[in-house]
mmCIF file of the protein (N, C-alpha, C, O) and its ligand, coordinates in Angstrom:
data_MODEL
# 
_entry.id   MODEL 
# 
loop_
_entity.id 
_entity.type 
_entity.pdbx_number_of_molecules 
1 polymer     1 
2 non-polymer 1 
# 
_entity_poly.entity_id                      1 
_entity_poly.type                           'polypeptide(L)' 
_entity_poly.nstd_linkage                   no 
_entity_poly.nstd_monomer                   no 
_entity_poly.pdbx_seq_one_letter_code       
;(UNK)(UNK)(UNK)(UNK)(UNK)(UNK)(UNK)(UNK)(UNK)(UNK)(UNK)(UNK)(UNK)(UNK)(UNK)(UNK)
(UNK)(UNK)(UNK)(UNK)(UNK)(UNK)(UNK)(UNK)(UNK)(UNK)(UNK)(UNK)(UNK)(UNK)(UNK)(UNK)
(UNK)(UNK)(UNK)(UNK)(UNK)(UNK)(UNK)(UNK)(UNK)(UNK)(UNK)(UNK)(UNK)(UNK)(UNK)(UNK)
(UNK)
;
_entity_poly.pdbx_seq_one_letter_code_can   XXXXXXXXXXXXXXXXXXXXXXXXXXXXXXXXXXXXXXXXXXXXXXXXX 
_entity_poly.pdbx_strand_id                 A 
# 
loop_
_entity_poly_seq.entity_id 
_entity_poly_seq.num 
_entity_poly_seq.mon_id 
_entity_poly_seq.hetero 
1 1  UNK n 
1 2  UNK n 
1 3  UNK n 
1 4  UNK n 
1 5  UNK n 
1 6  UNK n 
1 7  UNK n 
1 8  UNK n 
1 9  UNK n 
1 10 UNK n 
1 11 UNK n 
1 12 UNK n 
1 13 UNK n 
1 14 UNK n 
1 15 UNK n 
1 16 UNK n 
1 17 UNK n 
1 18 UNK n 
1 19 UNK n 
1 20 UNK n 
1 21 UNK n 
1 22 UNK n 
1 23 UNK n 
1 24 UNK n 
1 25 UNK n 
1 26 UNK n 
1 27 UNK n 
1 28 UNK n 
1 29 UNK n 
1 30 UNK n 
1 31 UNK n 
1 32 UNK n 
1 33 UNK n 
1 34 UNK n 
1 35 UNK n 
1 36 UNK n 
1 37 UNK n 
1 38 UNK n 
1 39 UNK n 
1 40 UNK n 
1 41 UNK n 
1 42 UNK n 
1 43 UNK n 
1 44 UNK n 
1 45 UNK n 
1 46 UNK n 
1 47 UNK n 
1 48 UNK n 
1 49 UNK n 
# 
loop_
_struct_asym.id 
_struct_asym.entity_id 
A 1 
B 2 
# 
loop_
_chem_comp.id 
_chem_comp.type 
_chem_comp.mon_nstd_flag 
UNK 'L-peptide linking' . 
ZN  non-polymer         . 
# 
_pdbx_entity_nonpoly.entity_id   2 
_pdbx_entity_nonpoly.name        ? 
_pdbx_entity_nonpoly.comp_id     ZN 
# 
_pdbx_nonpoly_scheme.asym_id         B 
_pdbx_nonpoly_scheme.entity_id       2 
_pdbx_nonpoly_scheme.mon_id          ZN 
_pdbx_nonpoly_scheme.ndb_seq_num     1 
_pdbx_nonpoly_scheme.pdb_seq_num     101 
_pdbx_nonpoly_scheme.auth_seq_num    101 
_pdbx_nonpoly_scheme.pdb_mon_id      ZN 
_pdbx_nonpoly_scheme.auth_mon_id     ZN 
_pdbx_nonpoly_scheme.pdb_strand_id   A 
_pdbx_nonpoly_scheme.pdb_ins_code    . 
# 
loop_
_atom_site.group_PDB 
_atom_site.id 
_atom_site.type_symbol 
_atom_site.label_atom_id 
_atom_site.label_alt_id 
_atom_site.label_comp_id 
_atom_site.label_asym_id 
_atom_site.label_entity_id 
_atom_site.label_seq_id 
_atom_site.pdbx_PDB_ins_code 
_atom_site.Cartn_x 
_atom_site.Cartn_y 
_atom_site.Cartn_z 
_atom_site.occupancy 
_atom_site.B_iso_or_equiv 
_atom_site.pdbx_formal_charge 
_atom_site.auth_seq_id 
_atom_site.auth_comp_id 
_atom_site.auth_asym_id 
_atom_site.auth_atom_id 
_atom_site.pdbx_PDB_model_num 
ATOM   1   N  N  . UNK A 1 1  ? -81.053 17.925  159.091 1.00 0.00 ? 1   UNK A N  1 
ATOM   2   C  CA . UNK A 1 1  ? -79.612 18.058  159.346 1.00 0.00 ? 1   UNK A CA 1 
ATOM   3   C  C  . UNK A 1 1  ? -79.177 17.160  160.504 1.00 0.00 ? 1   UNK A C  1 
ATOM   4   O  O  . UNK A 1 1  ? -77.993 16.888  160.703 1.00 0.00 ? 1   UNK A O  1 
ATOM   5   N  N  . UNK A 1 2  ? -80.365 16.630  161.395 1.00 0.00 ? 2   UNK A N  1 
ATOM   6   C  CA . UNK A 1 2  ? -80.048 15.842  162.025 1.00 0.00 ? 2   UNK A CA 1 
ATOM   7   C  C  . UNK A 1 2  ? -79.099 14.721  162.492 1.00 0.00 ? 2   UNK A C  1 
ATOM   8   O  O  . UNK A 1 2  ? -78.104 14.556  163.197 1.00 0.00 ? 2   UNK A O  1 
ATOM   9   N  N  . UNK A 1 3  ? -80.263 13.805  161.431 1.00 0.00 ? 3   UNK A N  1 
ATOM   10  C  CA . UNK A 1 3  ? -79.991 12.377  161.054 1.00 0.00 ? 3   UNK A CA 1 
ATOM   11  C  C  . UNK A 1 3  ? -78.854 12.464  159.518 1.00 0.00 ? 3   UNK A C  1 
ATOM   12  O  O  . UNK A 1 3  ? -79.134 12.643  158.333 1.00 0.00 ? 3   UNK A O  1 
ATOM   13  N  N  . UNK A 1 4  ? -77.744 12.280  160.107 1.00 0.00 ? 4   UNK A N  1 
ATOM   14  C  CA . UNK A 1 4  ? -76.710 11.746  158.724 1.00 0.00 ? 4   UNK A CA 1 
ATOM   15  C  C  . UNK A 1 4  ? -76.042 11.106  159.744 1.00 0.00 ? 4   UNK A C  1 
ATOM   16  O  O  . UNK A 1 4  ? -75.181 11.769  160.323 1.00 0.00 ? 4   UNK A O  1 
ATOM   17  N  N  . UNK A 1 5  ? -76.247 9.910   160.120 1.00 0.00 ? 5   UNK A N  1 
ATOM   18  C  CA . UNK A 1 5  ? -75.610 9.349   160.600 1.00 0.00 ? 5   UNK A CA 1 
ATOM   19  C  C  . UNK A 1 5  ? -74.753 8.392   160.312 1.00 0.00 ? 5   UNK A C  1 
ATOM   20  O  O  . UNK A 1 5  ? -73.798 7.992   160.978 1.00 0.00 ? 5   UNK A O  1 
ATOM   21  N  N  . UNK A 1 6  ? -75.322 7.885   158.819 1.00 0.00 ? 6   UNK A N  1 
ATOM   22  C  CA . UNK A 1 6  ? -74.083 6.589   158.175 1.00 0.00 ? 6   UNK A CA 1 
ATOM   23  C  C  . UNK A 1 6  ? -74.183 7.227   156.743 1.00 0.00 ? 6   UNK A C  1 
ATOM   24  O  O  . UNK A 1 6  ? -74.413 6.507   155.771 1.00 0.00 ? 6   UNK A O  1 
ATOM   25  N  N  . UNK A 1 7  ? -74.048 8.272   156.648 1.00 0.00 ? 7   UNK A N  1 
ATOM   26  C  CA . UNK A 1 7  ? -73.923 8.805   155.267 1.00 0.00 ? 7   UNK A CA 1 
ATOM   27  C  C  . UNK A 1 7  ? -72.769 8.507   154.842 1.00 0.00 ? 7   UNK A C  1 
ATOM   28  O  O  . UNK A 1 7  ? -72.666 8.758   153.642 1.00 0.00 ? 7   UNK A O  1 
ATOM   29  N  N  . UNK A 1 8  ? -71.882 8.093   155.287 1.00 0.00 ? 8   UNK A N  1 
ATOM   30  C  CA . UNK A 1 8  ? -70.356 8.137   154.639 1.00 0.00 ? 8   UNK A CA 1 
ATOM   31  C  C  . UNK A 1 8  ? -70.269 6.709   154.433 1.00 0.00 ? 8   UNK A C  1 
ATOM   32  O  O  . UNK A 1 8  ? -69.218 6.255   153.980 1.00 0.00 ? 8   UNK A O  1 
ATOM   33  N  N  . UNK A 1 9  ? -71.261 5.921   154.713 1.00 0.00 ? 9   UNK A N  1 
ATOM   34  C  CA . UNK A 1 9  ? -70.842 4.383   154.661 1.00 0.00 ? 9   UNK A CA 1 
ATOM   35  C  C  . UNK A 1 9  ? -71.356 3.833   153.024 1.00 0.00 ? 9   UNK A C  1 
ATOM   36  O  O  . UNK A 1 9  ? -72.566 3.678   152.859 1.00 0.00 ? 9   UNK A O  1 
ATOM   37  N  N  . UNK A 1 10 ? -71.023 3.735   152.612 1.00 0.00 ? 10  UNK A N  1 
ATOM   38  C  CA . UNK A 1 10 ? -71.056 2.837   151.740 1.00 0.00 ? 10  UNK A CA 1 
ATOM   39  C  C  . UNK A 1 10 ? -71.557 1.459   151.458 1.00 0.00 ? 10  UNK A C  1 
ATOM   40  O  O  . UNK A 1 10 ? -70.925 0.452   151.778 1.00 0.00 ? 10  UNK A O  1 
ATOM   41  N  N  . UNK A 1 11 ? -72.654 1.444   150.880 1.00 0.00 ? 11  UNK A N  1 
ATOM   42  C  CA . UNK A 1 11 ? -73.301 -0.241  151.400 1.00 0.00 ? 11  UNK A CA 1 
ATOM   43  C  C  . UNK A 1 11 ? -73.385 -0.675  149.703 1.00 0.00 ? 11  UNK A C  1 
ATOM   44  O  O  . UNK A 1 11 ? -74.012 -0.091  148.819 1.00 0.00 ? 11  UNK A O  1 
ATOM   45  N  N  . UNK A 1 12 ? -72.560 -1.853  149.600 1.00 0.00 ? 12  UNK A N  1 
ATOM   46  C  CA . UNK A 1 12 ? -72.856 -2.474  147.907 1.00 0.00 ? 12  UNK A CA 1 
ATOM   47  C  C  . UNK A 1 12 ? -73.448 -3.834  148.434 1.00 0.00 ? 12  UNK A C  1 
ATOM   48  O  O  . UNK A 1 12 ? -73.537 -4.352  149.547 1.00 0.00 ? 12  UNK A O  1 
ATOM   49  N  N  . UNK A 1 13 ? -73.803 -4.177  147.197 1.00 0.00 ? 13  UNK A N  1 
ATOM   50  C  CA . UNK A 1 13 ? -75.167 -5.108  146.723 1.00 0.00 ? 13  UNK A CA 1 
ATOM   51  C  C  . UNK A 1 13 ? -74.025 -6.273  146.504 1.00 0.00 ? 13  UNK A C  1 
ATOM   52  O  O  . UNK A 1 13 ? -72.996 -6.142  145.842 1.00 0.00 ? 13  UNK A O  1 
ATOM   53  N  N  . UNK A 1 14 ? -74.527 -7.642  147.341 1.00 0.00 ? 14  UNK A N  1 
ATOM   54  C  CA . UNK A 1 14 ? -73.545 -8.421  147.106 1.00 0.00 ? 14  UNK A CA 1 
ATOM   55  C  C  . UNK A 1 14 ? -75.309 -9.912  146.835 1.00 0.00 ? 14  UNK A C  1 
ATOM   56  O  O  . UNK A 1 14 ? -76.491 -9.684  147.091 1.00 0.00 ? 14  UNK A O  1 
ATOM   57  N  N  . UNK A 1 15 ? -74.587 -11.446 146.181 1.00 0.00 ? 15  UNK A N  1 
ATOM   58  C  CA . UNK A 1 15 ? -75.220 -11.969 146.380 1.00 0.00 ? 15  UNK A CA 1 
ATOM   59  C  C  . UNK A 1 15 ? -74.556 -13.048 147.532 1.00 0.00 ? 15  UNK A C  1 
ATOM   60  O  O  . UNK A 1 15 ? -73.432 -13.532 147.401 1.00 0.00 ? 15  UNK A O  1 
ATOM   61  N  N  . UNK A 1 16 ? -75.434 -13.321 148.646 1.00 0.00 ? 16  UNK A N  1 
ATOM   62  C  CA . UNK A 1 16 ? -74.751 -14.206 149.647 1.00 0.00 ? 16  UNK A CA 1 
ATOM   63  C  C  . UNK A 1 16 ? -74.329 -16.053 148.822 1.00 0.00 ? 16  UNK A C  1 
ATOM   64  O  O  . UNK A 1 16 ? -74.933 -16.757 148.013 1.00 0.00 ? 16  UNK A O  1 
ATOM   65  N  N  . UNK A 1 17 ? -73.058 -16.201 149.557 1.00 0.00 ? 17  UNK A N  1 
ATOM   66  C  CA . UNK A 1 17 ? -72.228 -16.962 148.775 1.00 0.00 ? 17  UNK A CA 1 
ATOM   67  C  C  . UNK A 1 17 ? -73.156 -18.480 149.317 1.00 0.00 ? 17  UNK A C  1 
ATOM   68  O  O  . UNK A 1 17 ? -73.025 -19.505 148.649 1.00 0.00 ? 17  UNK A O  1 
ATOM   69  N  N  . UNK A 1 18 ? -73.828 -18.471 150.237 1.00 0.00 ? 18  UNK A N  1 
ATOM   70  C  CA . UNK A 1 18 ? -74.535 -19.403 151.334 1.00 0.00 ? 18  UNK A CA 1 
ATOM   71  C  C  . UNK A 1 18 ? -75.926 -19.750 151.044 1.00 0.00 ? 18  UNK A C  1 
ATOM   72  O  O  . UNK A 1 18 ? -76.226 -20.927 150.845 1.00 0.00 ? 18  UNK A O  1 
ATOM   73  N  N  . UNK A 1 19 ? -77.123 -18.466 150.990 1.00 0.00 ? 19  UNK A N  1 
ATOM   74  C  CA . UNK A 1 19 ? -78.209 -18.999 150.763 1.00 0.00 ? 19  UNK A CA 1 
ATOM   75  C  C  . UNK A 1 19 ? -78.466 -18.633 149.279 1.00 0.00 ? 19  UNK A C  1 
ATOM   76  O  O  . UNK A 1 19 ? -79.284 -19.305 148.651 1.00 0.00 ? 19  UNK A O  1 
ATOM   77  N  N  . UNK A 1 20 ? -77.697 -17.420 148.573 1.00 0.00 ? 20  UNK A N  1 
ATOM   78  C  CA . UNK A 1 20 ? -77.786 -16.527 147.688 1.00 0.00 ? 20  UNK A CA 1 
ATOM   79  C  C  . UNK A 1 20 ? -79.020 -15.815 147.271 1.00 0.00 ? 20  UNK A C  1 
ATOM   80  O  O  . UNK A 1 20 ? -79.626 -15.684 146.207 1.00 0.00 ? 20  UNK A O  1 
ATOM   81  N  N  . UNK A 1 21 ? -79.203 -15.321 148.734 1.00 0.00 ? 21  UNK A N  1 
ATOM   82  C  CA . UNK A 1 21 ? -80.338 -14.260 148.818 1.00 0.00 ? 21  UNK A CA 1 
ATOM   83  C  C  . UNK A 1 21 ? -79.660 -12.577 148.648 1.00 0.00 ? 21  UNK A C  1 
ATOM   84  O  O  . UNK A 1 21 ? -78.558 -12.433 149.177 1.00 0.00 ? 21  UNK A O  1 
ATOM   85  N  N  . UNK A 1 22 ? -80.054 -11.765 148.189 1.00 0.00 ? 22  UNK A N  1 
ATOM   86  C  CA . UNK A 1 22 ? -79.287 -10.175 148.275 1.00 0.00 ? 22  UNK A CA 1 
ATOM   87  C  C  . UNK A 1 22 ? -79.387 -9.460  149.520 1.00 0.00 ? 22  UNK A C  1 
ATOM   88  O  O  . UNK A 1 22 ? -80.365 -9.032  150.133 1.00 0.00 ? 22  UNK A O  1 
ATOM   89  N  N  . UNK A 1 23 ? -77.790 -9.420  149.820 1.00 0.00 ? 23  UNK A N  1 
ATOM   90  C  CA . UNK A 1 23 ? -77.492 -8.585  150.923 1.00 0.00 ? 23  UNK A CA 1 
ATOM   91  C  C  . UNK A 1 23 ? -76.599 -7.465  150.733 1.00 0.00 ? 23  UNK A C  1 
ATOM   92  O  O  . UNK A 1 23 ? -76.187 -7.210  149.601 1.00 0.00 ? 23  UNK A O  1 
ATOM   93  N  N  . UNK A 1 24 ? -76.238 -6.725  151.800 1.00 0.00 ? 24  UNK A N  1 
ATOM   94  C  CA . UNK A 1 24 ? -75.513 -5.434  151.440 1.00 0.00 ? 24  UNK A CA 1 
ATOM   95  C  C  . UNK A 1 24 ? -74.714 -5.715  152.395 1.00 0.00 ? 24  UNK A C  1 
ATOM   96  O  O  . UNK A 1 24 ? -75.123 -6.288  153.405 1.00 0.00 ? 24  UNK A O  1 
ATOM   97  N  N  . UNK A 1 25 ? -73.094 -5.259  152.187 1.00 0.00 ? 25  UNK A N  1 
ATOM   98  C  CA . UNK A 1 25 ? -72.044 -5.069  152.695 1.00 0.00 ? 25  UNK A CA 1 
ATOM   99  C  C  . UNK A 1 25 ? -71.675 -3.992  152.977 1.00 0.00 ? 25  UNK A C  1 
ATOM   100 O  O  . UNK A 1 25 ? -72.208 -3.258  152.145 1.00 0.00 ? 25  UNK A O  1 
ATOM   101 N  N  . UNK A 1 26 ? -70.971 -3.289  153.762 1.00 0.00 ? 26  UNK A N  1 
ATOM   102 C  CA . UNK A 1 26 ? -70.350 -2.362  154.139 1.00 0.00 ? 26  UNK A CA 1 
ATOM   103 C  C  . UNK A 1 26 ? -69.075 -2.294  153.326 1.00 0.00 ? 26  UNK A C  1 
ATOM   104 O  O  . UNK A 1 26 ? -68.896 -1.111  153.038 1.00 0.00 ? 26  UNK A O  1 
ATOM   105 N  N  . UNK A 1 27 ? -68.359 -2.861  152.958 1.00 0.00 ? 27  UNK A N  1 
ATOM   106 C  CA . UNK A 1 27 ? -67.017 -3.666  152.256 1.00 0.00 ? 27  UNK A CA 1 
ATOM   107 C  C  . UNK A 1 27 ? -67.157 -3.467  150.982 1.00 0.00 ? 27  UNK A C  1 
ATOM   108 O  O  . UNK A 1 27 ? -68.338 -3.147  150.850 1.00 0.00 ? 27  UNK A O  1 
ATOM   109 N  N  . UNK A 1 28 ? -66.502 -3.466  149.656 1.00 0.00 ? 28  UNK A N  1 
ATOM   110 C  CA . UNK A 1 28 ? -66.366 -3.495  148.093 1.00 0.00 ? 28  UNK A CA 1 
ATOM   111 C  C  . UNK A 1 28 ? -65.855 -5.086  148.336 1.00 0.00 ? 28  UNK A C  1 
ATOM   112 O  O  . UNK A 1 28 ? -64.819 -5.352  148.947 1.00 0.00 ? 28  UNK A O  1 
ATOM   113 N  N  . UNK A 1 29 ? -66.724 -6.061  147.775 1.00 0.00 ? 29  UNK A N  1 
ATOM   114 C  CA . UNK A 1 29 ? -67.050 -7.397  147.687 1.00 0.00 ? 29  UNK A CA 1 
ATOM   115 C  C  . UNK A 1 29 ? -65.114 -7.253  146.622 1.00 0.00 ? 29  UNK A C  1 
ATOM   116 O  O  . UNK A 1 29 ? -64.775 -6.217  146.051 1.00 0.00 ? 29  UNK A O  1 
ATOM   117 N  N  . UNK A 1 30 ? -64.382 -8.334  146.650 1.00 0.00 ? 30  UNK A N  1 
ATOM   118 C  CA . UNK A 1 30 ? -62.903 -8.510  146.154 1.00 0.00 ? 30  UNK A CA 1 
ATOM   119 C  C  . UNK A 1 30 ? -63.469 -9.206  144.706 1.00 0.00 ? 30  UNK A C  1 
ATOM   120 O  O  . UNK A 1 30 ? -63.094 -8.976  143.557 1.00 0.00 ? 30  UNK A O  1 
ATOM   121 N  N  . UNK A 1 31 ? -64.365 -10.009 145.129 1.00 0.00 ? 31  UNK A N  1 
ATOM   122 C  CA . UNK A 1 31 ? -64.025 -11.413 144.091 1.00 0.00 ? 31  UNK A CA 1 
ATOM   123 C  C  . UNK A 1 31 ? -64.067 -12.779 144.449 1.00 0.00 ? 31  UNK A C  1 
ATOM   124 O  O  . UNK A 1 31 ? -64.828 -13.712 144.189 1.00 0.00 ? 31  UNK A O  1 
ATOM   125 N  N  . UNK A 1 32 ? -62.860 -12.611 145.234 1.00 0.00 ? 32  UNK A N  1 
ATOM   126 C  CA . UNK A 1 32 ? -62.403 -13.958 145.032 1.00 0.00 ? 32  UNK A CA 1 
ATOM   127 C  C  . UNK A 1 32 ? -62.472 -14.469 146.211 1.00 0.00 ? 32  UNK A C  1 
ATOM   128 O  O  . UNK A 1 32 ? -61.831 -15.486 146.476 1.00 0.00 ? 32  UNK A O  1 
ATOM   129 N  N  . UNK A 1 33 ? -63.543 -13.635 147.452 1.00 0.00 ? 33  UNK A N  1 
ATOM   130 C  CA . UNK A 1 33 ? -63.486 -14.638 148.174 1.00 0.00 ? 33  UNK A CA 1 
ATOM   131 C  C  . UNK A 1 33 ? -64.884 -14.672 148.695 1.00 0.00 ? 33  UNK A C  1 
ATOM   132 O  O  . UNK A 1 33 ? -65.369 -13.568 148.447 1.00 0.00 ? 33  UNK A O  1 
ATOM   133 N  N  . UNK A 1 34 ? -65.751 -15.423 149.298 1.00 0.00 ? 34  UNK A N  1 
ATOM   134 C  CA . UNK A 1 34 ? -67.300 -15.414 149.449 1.00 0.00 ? 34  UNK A CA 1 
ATOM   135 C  C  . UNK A 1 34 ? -67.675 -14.442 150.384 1.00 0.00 ? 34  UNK A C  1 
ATOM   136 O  O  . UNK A 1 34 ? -67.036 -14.149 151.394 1.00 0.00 ? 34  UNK A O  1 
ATOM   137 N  N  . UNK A 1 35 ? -69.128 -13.771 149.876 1.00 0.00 ? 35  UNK A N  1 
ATOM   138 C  CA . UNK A 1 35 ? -69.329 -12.797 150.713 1.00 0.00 ? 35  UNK A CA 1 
ATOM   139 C  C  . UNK A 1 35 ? -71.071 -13.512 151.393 1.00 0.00 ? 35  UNK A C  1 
ATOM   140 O  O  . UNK A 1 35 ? -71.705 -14.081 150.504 1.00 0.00 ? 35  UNK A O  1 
ATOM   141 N  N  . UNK A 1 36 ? -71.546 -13.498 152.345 1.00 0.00 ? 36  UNK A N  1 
ATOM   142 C  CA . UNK A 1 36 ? -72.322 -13.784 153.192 1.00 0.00 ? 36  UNK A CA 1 
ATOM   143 C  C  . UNK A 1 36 ? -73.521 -12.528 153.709 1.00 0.00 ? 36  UNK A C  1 
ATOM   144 O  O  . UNK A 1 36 ? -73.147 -11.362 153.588 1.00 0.00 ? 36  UNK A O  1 
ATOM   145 N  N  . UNK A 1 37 ? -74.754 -12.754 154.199 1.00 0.00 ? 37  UNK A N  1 
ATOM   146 C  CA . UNK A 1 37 ? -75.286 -12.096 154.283 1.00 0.00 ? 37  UNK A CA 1 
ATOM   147 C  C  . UNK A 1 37 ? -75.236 -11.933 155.863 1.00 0.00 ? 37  UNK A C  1 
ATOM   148 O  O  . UNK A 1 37 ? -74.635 -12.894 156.344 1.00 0.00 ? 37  UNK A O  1 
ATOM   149 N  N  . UNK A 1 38 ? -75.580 -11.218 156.633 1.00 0.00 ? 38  UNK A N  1 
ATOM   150 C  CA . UNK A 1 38 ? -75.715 -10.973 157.961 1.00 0.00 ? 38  UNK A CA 1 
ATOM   151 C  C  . UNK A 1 38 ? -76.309 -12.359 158.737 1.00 0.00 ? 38  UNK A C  1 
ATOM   152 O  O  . UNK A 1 38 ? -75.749 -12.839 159.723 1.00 0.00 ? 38  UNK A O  1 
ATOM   153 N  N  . UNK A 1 39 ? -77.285 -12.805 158.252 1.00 0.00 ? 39  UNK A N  1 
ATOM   154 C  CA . UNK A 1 39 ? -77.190 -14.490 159.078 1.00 0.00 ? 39  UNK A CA 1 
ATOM   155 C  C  . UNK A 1 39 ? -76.236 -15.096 158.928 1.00 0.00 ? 39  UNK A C  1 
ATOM   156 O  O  . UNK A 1 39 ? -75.550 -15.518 159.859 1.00 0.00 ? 39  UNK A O  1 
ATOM   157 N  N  . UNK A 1 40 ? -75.938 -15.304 157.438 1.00 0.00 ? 40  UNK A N  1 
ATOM   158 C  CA . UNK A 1 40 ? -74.836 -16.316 157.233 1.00 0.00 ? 40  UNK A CA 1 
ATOM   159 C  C  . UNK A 1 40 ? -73.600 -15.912 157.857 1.00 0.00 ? 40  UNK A C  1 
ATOM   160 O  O  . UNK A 1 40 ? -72.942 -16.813 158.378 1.00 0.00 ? 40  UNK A O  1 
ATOM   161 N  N  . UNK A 1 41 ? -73.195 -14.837 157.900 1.00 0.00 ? 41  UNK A N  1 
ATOM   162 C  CA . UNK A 1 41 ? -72.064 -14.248 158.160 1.00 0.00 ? 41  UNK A CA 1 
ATOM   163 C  C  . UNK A 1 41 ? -71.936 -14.979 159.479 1.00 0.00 ? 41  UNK A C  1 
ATOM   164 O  O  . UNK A 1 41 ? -70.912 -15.585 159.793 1.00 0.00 ? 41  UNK A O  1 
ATOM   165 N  N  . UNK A 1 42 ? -72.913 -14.906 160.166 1.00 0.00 ? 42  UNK A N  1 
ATOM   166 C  CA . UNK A 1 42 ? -72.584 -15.334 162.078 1.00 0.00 ? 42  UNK A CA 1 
ATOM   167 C  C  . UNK A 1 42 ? -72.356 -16.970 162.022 1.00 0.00 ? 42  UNK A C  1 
ATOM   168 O  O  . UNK A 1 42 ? -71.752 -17.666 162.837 1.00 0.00 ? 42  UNK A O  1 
ATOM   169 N  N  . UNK A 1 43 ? -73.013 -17.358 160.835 1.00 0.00 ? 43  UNK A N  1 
ATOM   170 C  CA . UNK A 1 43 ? -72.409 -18.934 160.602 1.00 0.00 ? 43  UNK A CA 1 
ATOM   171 C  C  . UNK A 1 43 ? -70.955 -19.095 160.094 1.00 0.00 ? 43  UNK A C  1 
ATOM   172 O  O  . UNK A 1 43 ? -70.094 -19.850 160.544 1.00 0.00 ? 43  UNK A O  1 
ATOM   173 N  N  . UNK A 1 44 ? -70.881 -18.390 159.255 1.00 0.00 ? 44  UNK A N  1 
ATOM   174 C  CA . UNK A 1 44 ? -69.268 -18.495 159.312 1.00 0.00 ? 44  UNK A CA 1 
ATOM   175 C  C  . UNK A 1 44 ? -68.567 -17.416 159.137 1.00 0.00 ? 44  UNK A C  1 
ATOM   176 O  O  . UNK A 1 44 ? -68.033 -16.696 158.293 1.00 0.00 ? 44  UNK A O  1 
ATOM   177 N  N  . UNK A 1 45 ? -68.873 -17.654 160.859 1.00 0.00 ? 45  UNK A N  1 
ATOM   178 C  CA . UNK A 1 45 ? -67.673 -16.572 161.149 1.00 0.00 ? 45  UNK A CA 1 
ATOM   179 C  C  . UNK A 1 45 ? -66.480 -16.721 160.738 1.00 0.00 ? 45  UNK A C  1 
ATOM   180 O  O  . UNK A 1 45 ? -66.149 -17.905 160.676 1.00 0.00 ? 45  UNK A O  1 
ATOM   181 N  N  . UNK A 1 46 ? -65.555 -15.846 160.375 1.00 0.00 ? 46  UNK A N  1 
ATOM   182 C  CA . UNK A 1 46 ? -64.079 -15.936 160.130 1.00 0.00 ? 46  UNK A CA 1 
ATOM   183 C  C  . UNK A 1 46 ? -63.319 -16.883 161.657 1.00 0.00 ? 46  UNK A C  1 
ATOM   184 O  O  . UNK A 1 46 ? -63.565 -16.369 162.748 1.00 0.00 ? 46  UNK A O  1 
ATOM   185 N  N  . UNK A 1 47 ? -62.527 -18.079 161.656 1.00 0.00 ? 47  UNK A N  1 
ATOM   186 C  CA . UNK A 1 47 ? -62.020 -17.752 162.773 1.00 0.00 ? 47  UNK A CA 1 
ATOM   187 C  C  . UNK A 1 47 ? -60.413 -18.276 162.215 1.00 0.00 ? 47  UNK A C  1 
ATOM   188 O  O  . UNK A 1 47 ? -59.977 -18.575 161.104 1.00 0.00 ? 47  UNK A O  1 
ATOM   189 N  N  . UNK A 1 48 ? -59.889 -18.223 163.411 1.00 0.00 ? 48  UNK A N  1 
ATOM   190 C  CA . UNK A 1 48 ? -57.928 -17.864 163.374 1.00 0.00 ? 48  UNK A CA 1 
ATOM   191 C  C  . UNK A 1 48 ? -58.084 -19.429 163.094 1.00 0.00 ? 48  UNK A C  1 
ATOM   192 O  O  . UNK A 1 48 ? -59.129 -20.079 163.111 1.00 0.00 ? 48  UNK A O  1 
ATOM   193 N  N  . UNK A 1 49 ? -56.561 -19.950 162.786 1.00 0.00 ? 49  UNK A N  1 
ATOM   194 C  CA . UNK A 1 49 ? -56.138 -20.935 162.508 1.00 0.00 ? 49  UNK A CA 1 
ATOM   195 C  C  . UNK A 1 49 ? -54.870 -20.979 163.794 1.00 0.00 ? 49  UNK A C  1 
ATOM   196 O  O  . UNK A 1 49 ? -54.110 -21.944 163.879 1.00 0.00 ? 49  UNK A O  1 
HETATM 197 ZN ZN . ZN  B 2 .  ? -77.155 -15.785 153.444 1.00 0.00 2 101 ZN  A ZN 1 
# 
C-alpha cells in the first residue's frame, strides 16, 4: 500500500521520431507531431521563437 506512487500516470509506447528506438511518454503521442525519447528529447528541446 505503500509504493503507488505514479499509478495514475499513464505511460504509452511511442517510437522515437530521432533514433527510432521505443520509448514511453507520459503524454497520448497526437500524430502529427514527433515524439522523442528521453535523450533525444534534451536534444531537441522545444524552444520559443
Ligand atoms: Zn531517441
Amino acid at each position: 500500500m505503500a509504493y503507488n506512487l505514479t499509478s495514475d500516470r499513464t505511460m504509452h509506447k511511442v517510437i522515437c521520431s530521432d533514433c527510432g528506438s521505443e520509448a514511453e511518454v507520459p503524454f497520448k503521442p497526437s500524430g502529427d507531431r514527433p515524439v522523442y525519447c528521453k535523450e533525444c528529447y534534451r536534444k531537441h528541446r522545444p524552444e520559443r521563437y
